[in-house]
C-alpha positions as CSV (number, residue, x, y, z in Angstrom):
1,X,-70.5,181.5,-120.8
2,X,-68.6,185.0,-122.2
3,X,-66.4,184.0,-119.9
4,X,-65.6,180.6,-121.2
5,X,-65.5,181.7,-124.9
6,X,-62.9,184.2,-124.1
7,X,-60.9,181.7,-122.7
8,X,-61.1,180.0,-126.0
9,X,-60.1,182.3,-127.7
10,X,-57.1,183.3,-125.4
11,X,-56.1,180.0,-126.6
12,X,-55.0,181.1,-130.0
13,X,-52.3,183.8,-128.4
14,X,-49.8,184.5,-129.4
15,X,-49.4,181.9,-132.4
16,X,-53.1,182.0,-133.8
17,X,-53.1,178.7,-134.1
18,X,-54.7,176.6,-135.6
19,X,-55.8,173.5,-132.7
20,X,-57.6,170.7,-132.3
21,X,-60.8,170.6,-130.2
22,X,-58.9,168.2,-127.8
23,X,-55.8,170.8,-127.8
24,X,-58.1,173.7,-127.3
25,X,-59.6,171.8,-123.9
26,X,-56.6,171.6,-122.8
27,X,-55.7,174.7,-123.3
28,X,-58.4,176.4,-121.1
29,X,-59.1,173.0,-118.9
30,X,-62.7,173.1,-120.2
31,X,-64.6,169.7,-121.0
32,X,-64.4,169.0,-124.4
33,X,-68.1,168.7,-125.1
34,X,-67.8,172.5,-123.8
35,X,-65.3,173.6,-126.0
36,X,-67.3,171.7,-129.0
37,X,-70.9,173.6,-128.3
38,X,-69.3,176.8,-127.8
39,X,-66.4,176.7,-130.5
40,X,-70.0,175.4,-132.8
41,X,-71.0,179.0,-131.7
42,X,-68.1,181.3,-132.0
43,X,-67.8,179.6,-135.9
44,X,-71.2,180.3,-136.5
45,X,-70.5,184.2,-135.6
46,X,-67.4,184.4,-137.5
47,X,-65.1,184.9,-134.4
48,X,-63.4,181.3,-135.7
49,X,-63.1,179.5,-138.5
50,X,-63.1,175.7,-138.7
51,X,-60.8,173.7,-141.8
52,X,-61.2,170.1,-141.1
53,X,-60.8,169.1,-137.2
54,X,-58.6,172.2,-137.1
55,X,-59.4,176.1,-135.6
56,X,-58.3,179.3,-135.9
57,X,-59.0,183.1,-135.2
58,X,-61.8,184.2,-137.7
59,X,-62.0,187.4,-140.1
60,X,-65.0,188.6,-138.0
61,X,-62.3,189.2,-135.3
62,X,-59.7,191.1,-137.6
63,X,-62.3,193.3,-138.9
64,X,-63.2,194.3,-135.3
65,X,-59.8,194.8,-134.4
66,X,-58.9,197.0,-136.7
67,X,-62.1,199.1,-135.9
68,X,-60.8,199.7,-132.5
69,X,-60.4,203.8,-132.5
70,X,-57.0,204.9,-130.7
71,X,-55.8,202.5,-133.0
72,X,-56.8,202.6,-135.8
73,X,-56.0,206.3,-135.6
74,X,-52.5,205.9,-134.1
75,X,-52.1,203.2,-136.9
76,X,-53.0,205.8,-140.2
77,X,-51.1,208.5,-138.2
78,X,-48.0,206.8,-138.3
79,X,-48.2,204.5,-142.0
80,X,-46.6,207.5,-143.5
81,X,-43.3,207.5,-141.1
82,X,-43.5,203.8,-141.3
83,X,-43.5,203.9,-145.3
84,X,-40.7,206.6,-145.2
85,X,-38.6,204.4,-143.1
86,X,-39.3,202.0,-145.0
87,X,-38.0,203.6,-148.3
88,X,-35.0,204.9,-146.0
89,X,-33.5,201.4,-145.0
90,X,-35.0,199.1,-147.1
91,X,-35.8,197.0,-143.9
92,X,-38.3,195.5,-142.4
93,X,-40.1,198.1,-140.0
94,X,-42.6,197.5,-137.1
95,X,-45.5,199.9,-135.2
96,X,-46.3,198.2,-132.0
97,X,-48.2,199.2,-128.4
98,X,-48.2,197.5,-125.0
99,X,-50.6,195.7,-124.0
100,X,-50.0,194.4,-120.2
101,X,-46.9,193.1,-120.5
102,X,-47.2,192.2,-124.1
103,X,-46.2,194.2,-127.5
104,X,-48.9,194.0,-129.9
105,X,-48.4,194.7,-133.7
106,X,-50.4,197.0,-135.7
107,X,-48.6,197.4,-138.8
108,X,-45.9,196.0,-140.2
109,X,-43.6,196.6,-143.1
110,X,-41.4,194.3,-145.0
111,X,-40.1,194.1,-148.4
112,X,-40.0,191.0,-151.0
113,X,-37.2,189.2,-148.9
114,X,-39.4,188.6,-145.6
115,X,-37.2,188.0,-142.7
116,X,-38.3,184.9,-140.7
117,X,-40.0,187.2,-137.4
118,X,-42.3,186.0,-135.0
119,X,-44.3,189.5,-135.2
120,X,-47.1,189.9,-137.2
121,X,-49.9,191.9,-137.6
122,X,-52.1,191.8,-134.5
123,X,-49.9,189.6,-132.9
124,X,-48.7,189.9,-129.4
125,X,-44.7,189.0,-127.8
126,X,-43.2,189.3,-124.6
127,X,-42.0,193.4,-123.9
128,X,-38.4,192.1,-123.0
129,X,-37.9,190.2,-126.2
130,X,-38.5,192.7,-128.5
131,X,-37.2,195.6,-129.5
132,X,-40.4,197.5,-129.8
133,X,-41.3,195.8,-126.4
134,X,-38.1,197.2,-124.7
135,X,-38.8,200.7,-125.8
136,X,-42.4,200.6,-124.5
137,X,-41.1,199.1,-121.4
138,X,-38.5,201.8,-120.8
139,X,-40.8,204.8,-121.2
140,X,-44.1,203.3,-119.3
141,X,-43.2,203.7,-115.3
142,X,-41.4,202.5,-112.8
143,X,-43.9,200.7,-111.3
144,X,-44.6,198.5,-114.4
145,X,-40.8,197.7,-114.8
146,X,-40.7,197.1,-111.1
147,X,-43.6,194.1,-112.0
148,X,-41.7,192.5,-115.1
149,X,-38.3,192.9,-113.0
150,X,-39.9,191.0,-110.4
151,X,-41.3,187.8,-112.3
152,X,-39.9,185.6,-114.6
153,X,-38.3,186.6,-117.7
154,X,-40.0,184.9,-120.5
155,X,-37.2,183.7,-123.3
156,X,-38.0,183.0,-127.0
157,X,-34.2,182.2,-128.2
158,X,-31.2,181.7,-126.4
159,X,-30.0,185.0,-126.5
160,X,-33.3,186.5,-124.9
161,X,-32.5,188.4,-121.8
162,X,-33.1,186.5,-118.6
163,X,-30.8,188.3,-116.0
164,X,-33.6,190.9,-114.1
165,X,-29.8,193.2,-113.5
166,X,-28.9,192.7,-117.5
167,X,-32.6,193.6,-118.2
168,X,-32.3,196.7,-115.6
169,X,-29.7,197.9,-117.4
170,X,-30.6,197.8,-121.2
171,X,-33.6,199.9,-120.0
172,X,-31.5,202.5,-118.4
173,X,-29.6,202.7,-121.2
174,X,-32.8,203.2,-123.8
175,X,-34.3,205.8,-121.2
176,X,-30.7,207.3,-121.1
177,X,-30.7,207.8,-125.4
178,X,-34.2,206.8,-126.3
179,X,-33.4,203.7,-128.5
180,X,-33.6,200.0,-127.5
181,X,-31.4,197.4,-129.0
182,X,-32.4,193.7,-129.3
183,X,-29.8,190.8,-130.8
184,X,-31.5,187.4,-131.6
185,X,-33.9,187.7,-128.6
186,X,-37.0,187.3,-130.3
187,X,-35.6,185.5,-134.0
188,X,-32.0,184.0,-134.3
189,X,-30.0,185.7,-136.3
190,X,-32.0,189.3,-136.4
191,X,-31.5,192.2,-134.5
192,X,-33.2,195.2,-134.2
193,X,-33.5,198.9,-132.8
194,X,-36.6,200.7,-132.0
195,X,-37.6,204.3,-130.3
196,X,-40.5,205.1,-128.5
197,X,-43.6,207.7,-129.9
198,X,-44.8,209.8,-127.0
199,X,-48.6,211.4,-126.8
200,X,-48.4,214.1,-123.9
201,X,-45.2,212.9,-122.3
202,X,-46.6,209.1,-122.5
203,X,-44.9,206.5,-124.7
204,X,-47.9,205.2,-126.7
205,X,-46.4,203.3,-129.3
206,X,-43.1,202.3,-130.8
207,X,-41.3,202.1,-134.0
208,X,-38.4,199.5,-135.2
209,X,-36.2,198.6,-137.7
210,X,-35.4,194.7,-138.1
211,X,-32.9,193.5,-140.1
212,X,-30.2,190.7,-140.4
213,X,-27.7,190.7,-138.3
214,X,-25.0,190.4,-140.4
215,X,-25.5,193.8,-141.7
216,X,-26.8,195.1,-138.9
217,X,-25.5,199.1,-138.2
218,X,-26.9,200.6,-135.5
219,X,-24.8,204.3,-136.6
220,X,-27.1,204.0,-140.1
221,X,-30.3,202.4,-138.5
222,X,-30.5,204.9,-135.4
223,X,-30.9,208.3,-137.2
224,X,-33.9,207.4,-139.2
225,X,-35.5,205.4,-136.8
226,X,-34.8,208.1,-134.3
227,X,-36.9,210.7,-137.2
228,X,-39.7,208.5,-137.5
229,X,-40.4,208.2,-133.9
230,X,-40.1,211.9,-133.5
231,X,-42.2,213.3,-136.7
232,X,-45.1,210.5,-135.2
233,X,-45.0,211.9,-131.7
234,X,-44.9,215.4,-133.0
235,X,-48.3,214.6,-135.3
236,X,-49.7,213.0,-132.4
237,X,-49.1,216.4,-129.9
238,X,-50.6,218.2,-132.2
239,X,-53.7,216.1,-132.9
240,X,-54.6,217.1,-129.5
C-alpha cells in the first residue's frame, strides 16, 4: 500500500499538479476507487490537499522536505553566496542538486521582474536542460554521463540538446572551465550559466545565474558566478 501511495504522489513530478482523481489513475495505472481511498488518506495526513475535484502536493510534504538535513544545511550554507549574487547581477539565481538524473531546486532567487522559468523551489528538471543540471552532470562521473549519453535525451524547448555528441561536448567543455552554458533549453528566450560547488572533490550542488537572453553576457555573468561557487565549496571544506 506505501507502495501505491508513492506512486501517487510520483504523479505530481515535476509540475505539482494539480489532477483529477481520473487523471491521477492514469497516471500510475491504479483503479480509480484505489486512487480515491488512498488519495482520502494521504489528504487526511496532510501529504495532499484536495480544492474541489482537484489535487495537489500538501504543506505536510514541504515542511518535511525542507527538514531533510544535508539539505537543509547545504541550503543555509550557501543563501549568503546566493544573496550576494544576487545583489551582484540583479538576476535571477538558482541552488540546485542531482537527484538521479534530475536537478532539484532548493532555493531560488529572483527579483520583482520574475522571469517565466520552469524551476522552482523543490522542483525537479531533466540534468541536460538546465544549466544547473549540466554542471552537476559534468562533475558527477563518467559512469553516470555514460547512462544519460546512452538513453534518450529528454527536450523541454526546441533548442534543448538532443544530439548524445553535442551533449558530449558541452560537458567537456564545462569540465574543461568549470561553467555550463544553457540557451533556451529549459525556457524560450532565457539563457543561463551555472558552476558546480564541490564537498571533498564531489560536486554536491550547483549555482546559476538566469537571465534574458537578450542581455545575456557570459564575460559579466561568469566572474561572480564563478566566486559564489568557490566561497560555497570553500565553506563546505571547511565544515568538515
Amino acid at each position: 500500500m506505501l507502495d501505491k501511495a508513492a506512486d501517487i504522489l510520483d504523479c505530481f513530478r515535476p509540475s505539482g499538479g494539480p489532477y483529477r482523481l481520473s487523471e491521477l489513475s492514469v497516471r500510475t495505472g491504479l483503479p480509480k476507487p484505489t486512487v480515491h481511498r488512498l488519495a482520502a488518506d494521504l489528504v487526511r495526513l496532510g501529504w495532499l490537499e484536495r480544492s474541489g475535484t482537484r489535487y495537489r502536493l500538501g504543506a505536510k510534504l514541504f515542511e518535511l522536505g525542507s527538514l531533510v538535513p544535508h539539505r537543509l544545511d547545504l541550503r543555509e550554507a550557501a543563501l549568503p553566496f546566493l544573496q550576494d549574487l544576487f545583489e551582484a547581477t540583479r538576476e535571477t539565481v538558482h541552488l540546485g542538486i542531482r537527484d538521479g538524473m534530475e536537478v532539484v531546486y532548493l532555493e531560488r532567487i529572483h527579483g520583482h521582474e520574475a522571469l517565466r522559468l520552469p524551476s522552482r523551489i523543490g522542483g525537479s528538471l531533466p540534468l541536460t536542460c538546465t544549466g544547473v543540471g549540466k554542471a552537476l552532470l559534468a562533475f558527477s562521473g563518467e559512469e553516470l554521463t555514460e547512462e544519460v549519453l546512452a538513453g534518450p535525451l529528454p527536450s523541454l524547448t526546441a533548442h534543448s540538446i538532443t544530439d548524445p555528441d553535442r551533449l558530449r561536448m558541452a560537458l567537456e567543455k564545462t569540465r574543461v572551465c568549470g561553467l555550463a552554458y544553457e540557451e533556451q533549453e529549459a525556457a524560450l528566450g532565457v539563457s543561463c550559466i551555472a558552476a558546480p560547488v564541490f564537498e571533498g572533490g564531489t560536486a554536491v550542488a550547483a549555482l546559476s545565474v538566469a537571465v534574458p537572453r537578450s542581455r545575456f553576457s557570459p564575460a559579466q555573468l561568469a566572474p561572480a558566478v564563478r566566486t559564489a561557487a568557490l566561497g560555497l565549496s570553500r565553506v563546505l571544506r571547511g565544515a568538515h
